[in-house]
C-alpha positions in Angstrom: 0.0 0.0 0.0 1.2 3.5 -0.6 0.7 6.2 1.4 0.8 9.8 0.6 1.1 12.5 3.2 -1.9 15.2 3.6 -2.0 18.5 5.0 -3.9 18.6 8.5 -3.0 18.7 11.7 -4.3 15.5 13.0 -3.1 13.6 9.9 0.3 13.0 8.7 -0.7 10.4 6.2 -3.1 8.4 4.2 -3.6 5.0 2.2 -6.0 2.6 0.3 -5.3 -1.0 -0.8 -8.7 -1.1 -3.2 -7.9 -5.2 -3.9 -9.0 -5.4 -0.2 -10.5 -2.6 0.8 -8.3 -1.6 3.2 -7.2 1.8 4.5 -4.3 2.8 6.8 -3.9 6.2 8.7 -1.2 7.6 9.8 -1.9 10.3 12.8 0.4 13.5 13.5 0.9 11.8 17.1 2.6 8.8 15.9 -0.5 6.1 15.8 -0.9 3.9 12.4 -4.0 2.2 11.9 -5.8 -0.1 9.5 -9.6 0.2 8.5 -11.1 -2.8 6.6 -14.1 -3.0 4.5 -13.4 0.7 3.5 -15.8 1.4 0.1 -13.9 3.3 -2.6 -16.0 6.3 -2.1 -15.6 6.8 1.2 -11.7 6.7 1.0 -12.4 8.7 -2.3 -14.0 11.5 -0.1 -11.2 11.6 2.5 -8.2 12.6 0.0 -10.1 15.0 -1.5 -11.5 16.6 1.6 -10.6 20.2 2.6 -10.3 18.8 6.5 -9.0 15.5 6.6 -10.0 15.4 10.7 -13.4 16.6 10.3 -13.7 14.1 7.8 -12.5 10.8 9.3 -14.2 11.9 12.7 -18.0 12.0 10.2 -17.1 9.3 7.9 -14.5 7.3 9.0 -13.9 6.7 13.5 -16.7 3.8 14.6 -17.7 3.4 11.2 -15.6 0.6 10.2 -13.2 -1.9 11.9 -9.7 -1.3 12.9 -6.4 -2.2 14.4 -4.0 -0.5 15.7 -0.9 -1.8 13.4 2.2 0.3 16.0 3.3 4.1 16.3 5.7 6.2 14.2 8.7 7.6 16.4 9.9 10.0 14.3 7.9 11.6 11.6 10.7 12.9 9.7 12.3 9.9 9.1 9.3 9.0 6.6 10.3 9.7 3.4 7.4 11.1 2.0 6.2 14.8 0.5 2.9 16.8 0.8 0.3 16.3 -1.6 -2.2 18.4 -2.6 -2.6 22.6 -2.6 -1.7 24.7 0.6 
């Protein structure tokens, strides 16, 4: 899965695996987690959303099953770059 950072302050980074319908957030505080049974749309909707934390709290959090999958230590050390306009 490939994830692409977004700009918000709860959200370092996002990720869909559409084979399995599996999603994986990455939050500014370090936590990683994986949603399952995630429909296109709704993942869809979340990249392309002006506020990515208003958005998984409405559409996302006790919607779908998760798992916490561990906790980033050091943001930085994530090679990735921000998508998406300012």
């Amino acid at each position: 899965m490939t994830l692409e950072t977004v700009r918000s302050s709860a959200i370092h980074a996002i990720g869909y695996d559409a084979g399995h319908r599996m999603m994986e957030v990455i939050f500014t505080g370090g936590g990683i987690y994986q949603f399952s049974n995630v429909p296109p749309h709704v993942f869809a909707g979340f990249r392309a959303s002006a506020s990515k934390g208003n958005y998984f709290q409405e559409h996302v959090r006790g919607h779908f099953r998760h798992q916490r999958l561990g906790r980033f230590r050091q943001l930085r050390s994530v090679a990735m770059q921000p998508s998406g306009p300012v």
